[in-house]
C-alpha positions as CSV (number, residue, x, y, z in Angstrom):
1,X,-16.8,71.2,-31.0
2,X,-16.2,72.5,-27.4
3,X,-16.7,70.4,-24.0
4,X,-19.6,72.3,-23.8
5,X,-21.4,70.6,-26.8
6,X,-24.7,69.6,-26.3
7,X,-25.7,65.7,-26.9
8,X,-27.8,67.1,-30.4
9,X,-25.2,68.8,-31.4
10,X,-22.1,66.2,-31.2
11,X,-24.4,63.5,-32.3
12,X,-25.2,65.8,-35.4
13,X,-21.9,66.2,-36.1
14,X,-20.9,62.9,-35.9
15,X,-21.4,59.8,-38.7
16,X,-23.0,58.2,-36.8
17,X,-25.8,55.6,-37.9
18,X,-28.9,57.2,-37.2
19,X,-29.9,53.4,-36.6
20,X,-26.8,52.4,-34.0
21,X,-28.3,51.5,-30.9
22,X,-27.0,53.7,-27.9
23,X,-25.6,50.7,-26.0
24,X,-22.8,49.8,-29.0
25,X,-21.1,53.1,-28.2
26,X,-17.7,52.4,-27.2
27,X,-16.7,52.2,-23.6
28,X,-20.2,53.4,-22.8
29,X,-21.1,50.8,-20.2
30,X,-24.9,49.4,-18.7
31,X,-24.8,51.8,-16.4
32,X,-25.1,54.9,-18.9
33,X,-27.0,53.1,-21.6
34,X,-29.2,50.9,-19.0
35,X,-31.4,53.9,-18.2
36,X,-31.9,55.2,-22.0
37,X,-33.2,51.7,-22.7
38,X,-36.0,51.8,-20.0
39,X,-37.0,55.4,-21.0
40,X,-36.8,53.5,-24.6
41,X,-34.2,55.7,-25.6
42,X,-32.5,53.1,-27.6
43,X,-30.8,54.0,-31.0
44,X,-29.1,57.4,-31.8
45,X,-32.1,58.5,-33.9
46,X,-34.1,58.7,-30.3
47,X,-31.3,61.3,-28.7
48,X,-31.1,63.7,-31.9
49,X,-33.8,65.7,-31.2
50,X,-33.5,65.9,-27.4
51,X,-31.9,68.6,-25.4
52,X,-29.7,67.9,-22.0
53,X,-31.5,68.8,-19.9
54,X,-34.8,66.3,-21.1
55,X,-31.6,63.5,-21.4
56,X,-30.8,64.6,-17.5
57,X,-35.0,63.9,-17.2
58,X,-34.6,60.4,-17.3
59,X,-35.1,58.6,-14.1
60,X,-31.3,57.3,-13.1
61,X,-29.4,59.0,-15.7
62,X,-27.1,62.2,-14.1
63,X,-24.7,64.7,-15.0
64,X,-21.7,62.1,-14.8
65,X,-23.6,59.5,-16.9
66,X,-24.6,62.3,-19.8
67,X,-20.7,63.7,-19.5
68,X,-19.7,59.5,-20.4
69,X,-22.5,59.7,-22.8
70,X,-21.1,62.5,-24.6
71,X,-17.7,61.5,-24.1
72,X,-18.6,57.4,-26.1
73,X,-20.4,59.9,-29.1
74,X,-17.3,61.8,-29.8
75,X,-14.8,58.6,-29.6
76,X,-17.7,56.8,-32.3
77,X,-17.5,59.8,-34.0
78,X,-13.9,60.2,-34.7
79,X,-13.3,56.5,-35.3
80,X,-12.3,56.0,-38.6
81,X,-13.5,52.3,-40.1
């Protein structure tokens, strides 16, 4: 998985629970998850099937926050329980 992995694709590849909501991702903080929630973008399962640039759609949410947002899905992702 390069930096240059789209959301989709590192969620995909990740174990994550399809059912996790967006704002338990680690070191993610309100101000990356805040606008998801308003756009009711809440649990993993409502990022799979979106691309960047309709994530970088949402009102308040930037390239920084979906760079953080990527970042939080591959630290879940290689966590081992």
């Amino acid at each position: 998985m390069t930096a240059e992995s789209s959301l989709a694709a590192l969620i995909a590849a990740s174990s994550l629970p399809a059912s996790m909501e967006v704002s338990a991702l680690p070191g993610l903080t309100w101000h990356v998850w805040r606008p998801l929630l308003d756009a009711r973008l809440v649990r993993i399962v409502d990022l799979t099937d979106l691309t960047d640039k309709a994530v970088l759609d949402v009102a308040g949410f930037g390239p920084r926050r979906l760079d953080a947002l990527k970042a939080a899905v591959r630290a879940a992702g290689t966590e081992t329980p």
